[in-house]
C-alpha positions as CSV (number, residue, x, y, z in Angstrom):
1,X,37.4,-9.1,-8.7
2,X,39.9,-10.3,-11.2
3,X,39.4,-14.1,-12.5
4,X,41.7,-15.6,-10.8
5,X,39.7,-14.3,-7.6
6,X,36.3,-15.6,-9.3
7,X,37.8,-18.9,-10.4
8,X,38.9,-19.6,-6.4
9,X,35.6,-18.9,-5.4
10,X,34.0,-21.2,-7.8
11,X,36.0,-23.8,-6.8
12,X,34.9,-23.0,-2.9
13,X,31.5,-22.7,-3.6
14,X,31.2,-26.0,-5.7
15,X,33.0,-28.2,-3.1
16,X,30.4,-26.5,-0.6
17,X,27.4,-27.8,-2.2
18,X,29.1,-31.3,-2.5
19,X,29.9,-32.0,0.9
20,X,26.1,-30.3,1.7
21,X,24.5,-32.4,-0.7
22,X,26.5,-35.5,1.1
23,X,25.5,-34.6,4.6
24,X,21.8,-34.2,3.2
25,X,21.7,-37.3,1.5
26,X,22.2,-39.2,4.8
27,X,20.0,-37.3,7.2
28,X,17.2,-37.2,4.7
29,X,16.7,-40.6,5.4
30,X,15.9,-40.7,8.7
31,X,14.5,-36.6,9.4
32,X,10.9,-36.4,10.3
33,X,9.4,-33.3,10.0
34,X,8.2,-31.7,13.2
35,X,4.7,-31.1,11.6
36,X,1.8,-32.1,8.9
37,X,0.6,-30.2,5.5
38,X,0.0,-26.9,5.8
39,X,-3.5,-25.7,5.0
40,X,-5.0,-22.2,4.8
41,X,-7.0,-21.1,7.5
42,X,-8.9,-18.2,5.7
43,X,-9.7,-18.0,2.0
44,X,-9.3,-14.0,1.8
45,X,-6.0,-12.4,2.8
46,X,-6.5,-11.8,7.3
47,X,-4.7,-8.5,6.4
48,X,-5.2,-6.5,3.0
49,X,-4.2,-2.8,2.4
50,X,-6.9,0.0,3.7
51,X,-7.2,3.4,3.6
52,X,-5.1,6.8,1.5
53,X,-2.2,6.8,3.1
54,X,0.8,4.7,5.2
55,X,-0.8,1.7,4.5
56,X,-2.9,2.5,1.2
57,X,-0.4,0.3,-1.5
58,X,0.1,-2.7,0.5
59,X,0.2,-4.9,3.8
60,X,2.3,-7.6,3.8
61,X,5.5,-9.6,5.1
62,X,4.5,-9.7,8.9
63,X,6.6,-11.1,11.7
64,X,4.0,-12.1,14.6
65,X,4.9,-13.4,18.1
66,X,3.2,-14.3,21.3
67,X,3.2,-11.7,24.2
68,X,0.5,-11.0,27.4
69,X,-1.7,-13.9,26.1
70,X,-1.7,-12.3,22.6
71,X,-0.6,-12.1,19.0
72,X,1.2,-9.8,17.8
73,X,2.3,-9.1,14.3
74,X,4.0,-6.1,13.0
75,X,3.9,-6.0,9.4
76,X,5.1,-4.4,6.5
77,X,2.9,-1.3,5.1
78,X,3.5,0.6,2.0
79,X,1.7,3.9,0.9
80,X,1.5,5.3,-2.4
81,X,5.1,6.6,-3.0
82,X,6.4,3.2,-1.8
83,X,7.5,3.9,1.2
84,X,7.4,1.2,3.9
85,X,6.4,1.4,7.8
86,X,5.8,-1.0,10.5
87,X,2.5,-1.9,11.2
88,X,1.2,-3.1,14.5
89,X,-1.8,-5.1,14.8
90,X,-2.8,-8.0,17.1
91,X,-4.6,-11.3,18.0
92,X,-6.3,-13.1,20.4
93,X,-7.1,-16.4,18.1
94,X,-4.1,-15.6,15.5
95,X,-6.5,-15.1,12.9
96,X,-8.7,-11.9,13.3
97,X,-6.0,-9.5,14.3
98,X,-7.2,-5.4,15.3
99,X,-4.2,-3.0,13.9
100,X,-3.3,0.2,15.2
101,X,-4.1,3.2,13.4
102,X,-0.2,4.8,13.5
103,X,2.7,2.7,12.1
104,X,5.2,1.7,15.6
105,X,8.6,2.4,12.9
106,X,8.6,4.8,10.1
107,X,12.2,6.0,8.6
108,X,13.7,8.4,10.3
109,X,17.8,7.3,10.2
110,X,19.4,7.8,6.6
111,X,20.1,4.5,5.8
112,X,16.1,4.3,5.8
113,X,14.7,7.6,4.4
114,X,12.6,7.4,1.0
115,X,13.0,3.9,0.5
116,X,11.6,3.1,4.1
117,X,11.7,0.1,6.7
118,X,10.8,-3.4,5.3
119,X,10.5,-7.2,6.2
120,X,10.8,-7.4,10.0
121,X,11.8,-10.6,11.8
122,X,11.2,-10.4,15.6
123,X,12.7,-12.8,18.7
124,X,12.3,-12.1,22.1
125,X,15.6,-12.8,24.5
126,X,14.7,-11.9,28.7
127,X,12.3,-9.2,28.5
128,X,14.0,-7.8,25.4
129,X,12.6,-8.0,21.6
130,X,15.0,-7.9,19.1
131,X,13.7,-6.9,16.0
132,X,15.4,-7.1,12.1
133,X,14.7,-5.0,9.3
134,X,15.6,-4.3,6.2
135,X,16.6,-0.2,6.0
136,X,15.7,1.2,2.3
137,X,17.5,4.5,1.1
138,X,16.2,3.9,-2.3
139,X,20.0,3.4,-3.0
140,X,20.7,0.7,-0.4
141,X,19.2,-2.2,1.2
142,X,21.3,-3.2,4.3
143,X,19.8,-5.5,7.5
144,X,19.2,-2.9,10.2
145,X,18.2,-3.7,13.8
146,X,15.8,-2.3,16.8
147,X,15.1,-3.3,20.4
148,X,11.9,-2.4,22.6
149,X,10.2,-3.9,25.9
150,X,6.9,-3.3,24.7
151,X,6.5,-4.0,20.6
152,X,5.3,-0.5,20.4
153,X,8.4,1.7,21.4
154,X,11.5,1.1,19.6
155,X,15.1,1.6,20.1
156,X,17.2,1.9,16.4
157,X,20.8,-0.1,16.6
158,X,22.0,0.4,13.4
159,X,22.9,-1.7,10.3
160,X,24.4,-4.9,11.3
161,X,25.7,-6.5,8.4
162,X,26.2,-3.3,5.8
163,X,26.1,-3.6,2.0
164,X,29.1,-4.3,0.2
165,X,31.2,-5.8,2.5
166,X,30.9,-9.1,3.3
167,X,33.0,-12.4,2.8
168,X,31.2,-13.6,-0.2
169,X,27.7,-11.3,-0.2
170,X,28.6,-8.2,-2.3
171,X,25.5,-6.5,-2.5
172,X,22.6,-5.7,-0.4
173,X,21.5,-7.7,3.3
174,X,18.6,-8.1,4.5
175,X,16.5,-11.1,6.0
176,X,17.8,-11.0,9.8
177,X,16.5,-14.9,11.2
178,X,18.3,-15.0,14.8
179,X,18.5,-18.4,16.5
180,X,16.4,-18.5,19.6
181,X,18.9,-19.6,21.7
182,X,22.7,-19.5,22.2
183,X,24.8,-22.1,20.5
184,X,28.5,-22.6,21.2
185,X,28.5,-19.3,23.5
186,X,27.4,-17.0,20.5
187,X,23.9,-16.0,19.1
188,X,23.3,-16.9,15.6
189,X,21.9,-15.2,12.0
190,X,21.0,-16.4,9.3
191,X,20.8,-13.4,6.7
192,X,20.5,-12.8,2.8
193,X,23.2,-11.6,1.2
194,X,24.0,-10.9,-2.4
195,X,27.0,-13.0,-4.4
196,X,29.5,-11.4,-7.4
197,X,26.8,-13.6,-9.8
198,X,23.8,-11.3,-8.8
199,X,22.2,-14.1,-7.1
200,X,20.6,-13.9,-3.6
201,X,21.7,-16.6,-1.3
202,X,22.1,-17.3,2.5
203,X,24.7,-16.5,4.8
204,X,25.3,-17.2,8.7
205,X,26.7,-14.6,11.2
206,X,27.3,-14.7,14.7
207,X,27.4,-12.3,17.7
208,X,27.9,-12.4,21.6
209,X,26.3,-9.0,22.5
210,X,23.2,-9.1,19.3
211,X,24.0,-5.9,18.5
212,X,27.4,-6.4,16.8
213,X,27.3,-9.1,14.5
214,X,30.4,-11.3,12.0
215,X,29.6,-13.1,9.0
216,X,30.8,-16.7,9.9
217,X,31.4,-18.5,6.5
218,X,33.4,-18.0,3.6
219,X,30.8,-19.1,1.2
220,X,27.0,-18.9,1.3
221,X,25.8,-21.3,3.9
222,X,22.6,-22.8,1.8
223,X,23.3,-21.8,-1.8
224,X,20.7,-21.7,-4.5
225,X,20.5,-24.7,-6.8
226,X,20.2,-23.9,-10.3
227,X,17.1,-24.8,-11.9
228,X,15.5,-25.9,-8.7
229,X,12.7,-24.1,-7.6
230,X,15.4,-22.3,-5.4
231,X,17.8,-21.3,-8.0
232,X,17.5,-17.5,-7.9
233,X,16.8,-16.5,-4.3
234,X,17.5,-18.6,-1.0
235,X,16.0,-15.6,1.8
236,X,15.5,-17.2,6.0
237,X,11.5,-16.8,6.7
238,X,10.9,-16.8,10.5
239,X,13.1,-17.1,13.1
240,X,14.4,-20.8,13.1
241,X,13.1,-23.3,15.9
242,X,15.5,-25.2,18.0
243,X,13.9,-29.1,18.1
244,X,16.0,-32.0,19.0
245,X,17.3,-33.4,15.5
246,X,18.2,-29.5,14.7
247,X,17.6,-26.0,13.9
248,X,14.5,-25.9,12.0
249,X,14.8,-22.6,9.1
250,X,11.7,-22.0,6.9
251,X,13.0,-20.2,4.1
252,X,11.7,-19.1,1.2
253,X,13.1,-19.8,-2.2
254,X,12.3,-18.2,-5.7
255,X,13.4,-19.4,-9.3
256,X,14.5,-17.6,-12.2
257,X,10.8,-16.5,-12.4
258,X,11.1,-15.4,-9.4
259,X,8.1,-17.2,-8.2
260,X,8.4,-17.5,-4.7
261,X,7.5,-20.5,-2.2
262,X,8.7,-21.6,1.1
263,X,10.6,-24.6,2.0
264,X,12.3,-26.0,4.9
265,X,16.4,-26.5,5.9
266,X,17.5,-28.3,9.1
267,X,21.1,-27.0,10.5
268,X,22.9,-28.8,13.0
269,X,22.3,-28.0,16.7
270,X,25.3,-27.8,18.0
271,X,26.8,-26.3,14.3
272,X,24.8,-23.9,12.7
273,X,26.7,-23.9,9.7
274,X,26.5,-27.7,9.1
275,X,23.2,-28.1,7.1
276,X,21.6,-31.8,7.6
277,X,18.7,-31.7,5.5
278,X,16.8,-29.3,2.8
279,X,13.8,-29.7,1.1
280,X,13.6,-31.3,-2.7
281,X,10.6,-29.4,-3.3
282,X,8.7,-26.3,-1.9
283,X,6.3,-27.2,0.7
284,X,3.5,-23.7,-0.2
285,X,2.8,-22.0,-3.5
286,X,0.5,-19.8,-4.4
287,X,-3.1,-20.8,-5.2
288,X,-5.2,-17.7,-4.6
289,X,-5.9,-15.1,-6.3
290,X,-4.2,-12.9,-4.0
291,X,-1.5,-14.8,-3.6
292,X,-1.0,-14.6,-7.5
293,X,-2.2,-11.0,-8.2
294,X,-0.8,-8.6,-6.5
295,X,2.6,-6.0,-6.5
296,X,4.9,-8.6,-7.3
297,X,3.2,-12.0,-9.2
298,X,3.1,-15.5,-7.5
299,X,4.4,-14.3,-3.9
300,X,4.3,-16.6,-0.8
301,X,6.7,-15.2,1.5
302,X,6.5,-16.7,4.8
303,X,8.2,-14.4,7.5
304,X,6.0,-15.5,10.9
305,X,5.7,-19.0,12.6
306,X,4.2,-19.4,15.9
307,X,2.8,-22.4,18.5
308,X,-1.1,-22.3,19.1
309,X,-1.7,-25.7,21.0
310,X,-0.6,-28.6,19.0
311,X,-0.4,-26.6,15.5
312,X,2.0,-24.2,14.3
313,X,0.7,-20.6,12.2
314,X,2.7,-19.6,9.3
315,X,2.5,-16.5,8.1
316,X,3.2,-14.6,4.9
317,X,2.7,-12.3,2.6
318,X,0.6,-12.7,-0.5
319,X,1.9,-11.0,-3.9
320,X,3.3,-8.3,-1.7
321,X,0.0,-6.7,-1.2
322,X,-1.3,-9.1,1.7
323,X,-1.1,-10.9,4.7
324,X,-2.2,-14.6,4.9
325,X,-2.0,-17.3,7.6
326,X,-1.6,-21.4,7.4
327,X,-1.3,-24.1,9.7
328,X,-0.1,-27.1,10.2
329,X,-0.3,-30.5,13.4
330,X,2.3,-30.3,15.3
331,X,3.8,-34.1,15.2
332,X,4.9,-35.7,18.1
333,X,8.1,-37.3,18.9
């Protein structure tokens, strides 16, 4: 990129997060949170890593969704070498969850093999899930995705969004978060993508099959904010929720110490790339132990959020070695 190139895409970038910052300004008056303070629910990590071998290193990063009257969360498992699989385990109370004792997807494609599958994001559209990875080559990370009927059998679609060539991400992808529902005719993404700075920020793409996917922006579509506690990664957690003032996106955000915590953005409904409000500060950090100590320090990476009556469960991983859950009242209109 010659500077002429860089010094356009400053200037894009910049009056980006001006207009945002407007937009925010006035709908941070008036947006109400759909829910209360989170709180733990368990003291010791609900999933920790067991055993000599898939799942020996670490347990961690779990997508979990409701199916049959259950909880299921397929989670990230690493074995001695670093390798990654997905684990399955599941719940009846969203708490105490019974795991399988085979991993449901192990790297088999080459954009996977010896680096392994990570991070999974699931949504479920008909009687379809749709699941997003990360695929690992130990060269490459590039968002990957899978379909199955059952959570248990899967069905490999490819990368999505490869590295290296995207409108403004230059690097790596990963950190599929589809929209629930359709908006304007399309299904929607948000991703993480790398910019020319070596910063990971968000991006937005689109699709009308959810296989085949376009990056819709020019520019990332919630940038980091220098020394904020988001001013080295901005990475989609669960799959948003549609509510009526917006698209609700937990997303997790990490500073130049790459201490990670979750916070929460609020997108237009009927514009997915408009953003009408973000958080000033995180709204989770690591306390525990666990959550401190771990593969990676200070680690809350929140990729699960379901409904259990009138509270929503987050969960996350912990230090990239475990799982943990919170929760939080659900507050009414």
């Amino acid at each position: 990129m010659n500077t002429l190139q860089r010094r356009r895409n400053t200037i894009r970038l910049s009056a980006l997060i001006l207009a945002t910052g407007a937009v925010c300004a006035l709908f941070a008056a008036e947006y109400r949170l759909p829910f209360g303070p989170w709180q733990r629910l368990s003291k010791e990590p609900i999933l920790a890593p067991q055993g000599t071998g898939w799942e020996s290193a670490g347990t961690f990063n779990p997508a979990v969704i409701e199916h049959e009257g259950k909880y299921v969360m397929l989670y990230r498992a690493q074995d001695e070498h670093g390798t990654s699989r997905l684990g399955y385990a599941e719940s009846t109370d969203g708490i105490h969850f019974a795991r399988r004792p085979e991993p449901v997807l192990s790297p088999e494609a080459e954009y996977e093999r010896g680096g392994g599958v990570e991070d999974p994001r699931l949504v479920q559209f008909g009687d379809t899930f749709y699941l997003t990875y990360t695929g690992y080559n130990t060269k490459d990370a590039q968002l990957c995705l899978a379909t199955s009927r059952d959570l248990v059998h899967w069905d490999r679609k490819g990368v999505i969004l490869p590295a290296y060539k995207g409108n403004w991400n230059t690097g790596w992808t990963k950190s599929g978060a589809i929209v629930p529902e359709k908006i304007d005719g399309k299904f929607w993404m948000y991703f993480l993508g790398t910019s020319p700075d070596k910063n990971d920020q968000m991006g937005l793409a689109y699709s009308n099959d959810l296989v085949h996917w376009t990056e819709a922006t020019q520019a990332p579509v919630l940038p980091r904010r220098p020394g904020q506690f988001d001013s080295r990664v901005v990475e989609p957690g669960p799959p948003p929720t549609v509510t009526p003032d917006g698209i609700l996106l937990i997303y997790n955000g990490a500073d130049e110490k790459l201490v990670y915590r979750p916070a929460i953005a609020v997108f237009d409904r009927h514009d997915p790339r408009k953003v009408l409000y973000r958080s000033d500060q995180p709204i989770f950090s690591p306390e525990r132990e666990w959550e401190k100590v771990g593969q990676v320090p200070n680690v809350v990476f929140v990729e699960g959020m379901v409904r259990r009556g009138n509270r929503y469960l987050f969960y996350y991983g912990g230090a990239d070695k475990y799982v943990g859950v919170a929760d939080a009242p659900i507050r009414m209109p």
